[in-house]
C-alpha positions as CSV (number, residue, x, y, z in Angstrom):
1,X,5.0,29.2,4.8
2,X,6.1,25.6,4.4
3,X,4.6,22.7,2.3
4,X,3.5,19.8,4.1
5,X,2.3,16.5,2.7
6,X,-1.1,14.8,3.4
7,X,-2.2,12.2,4.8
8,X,-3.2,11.8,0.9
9,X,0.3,10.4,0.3
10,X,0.8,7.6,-2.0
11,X,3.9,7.2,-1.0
12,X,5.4,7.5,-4.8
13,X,8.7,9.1,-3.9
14,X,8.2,11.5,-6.8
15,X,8.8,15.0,-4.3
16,X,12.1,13.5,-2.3
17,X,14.8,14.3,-5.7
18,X,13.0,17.8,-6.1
19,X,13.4,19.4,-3.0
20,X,17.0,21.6,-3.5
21,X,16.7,21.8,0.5
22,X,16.7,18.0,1.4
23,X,13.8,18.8,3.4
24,X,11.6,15.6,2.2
25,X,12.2,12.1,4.0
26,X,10.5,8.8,3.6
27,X,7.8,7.7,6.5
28,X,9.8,6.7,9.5
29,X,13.5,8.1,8.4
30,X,14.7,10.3,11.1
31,X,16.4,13.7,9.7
32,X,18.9,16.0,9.9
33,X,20.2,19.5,9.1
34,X,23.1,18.5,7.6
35,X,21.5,15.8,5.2
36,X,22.3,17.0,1.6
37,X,24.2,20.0,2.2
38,X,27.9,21.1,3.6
39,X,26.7,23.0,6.8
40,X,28.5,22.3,9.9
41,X,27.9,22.9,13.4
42,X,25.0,24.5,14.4
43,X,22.2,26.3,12.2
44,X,20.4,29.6,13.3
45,X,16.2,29.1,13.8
46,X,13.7,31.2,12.8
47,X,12.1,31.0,16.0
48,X,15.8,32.6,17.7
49,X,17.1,28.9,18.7
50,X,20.1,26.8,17.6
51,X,20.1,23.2,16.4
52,X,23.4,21.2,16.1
53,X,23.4,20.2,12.2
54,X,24.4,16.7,13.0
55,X,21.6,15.6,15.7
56,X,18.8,12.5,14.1
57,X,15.8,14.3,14.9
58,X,12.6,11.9,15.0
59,X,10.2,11.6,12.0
60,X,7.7,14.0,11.4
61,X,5.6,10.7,10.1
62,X,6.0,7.7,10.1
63,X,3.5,6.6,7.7
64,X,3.8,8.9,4.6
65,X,6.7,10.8,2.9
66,X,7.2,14.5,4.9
67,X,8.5,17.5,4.7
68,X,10.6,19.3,8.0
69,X,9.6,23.0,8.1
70,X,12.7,24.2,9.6
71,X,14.4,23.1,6.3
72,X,11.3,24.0,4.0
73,X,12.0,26.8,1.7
74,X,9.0,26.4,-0.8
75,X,12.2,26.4,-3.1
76,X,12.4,30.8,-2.9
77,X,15.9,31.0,-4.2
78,X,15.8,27.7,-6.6
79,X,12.7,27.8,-8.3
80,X,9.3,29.8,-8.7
81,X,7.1,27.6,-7.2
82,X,7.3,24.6,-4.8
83,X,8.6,21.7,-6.8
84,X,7.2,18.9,-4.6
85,X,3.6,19.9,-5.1
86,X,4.5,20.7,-9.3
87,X,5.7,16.9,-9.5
88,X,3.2,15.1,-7.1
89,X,0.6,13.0,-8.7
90,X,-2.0,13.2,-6.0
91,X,-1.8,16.9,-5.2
92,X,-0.8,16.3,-1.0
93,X,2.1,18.9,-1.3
94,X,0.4,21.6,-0.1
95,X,0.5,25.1,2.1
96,X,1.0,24.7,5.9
97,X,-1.7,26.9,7.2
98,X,-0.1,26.4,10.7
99,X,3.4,27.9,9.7
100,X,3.2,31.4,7.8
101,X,6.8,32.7,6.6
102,X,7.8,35.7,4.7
103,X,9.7,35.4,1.6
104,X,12.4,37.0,3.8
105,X,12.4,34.6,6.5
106,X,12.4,31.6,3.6
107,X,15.6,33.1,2.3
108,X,17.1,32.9,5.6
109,X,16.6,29.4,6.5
110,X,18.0,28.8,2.7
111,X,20.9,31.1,3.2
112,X,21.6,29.1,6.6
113,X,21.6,25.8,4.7
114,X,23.5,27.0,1.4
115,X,27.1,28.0,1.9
């Protein structure tokens, strides 16, 4: 599953360095794929689709730091747990209850983003 953050946010900043997947933005940032990595093109989904790497998707929030799912990895290949929610003063990084993923399917969207 993915982390998200809460509406519980303080808006420290403290999560954003820790994420190995670039997956955390500031309120109102757009995003992309290719942010903090070397992939190019397009990217495989879990849900089957494509995205180009380069595209400025829209802010999952615009009032507190988040987290893009397609990009969250709970950190499965870097660390052994989540290292937004070990470093977050408030405890909002938590589970996504909405978005269940198998360590298998969190290797793969790491793999995709990882040359």
């Amino acid at each position: 599953m993915a982390i998200i953050i809460t509406d519980e946010c303080i808006n420290c900043g403290a999560c954003e360095p820790e994420c190995p997947n670039t997956a955390i933005y500031e309120g109102g940032l757009e995003w992309k794929f290719s942010d903090g990595n070397e992939v190019k093109g397009t990217i495989d989904l879990l849900d089957g689709s494509k995205a180009n790497v380069n595209k400025e998707n829209e802010p999952v929030s615009d009032d507190y730091y988040y987290i893009v799912p397609d990009k969250c990895t709970e950190c499965v290949g870097f660390h052994e747990e989540p290292q937004c929610a070990a470093v977050c003063p408030v405890d909002c990084c938590v589970d996504d209850p909405d978005r269940r993923e198998t360590e298998e399917q969190l290797l793969f969207k790491k793999n995709a983003m990882h040359l």
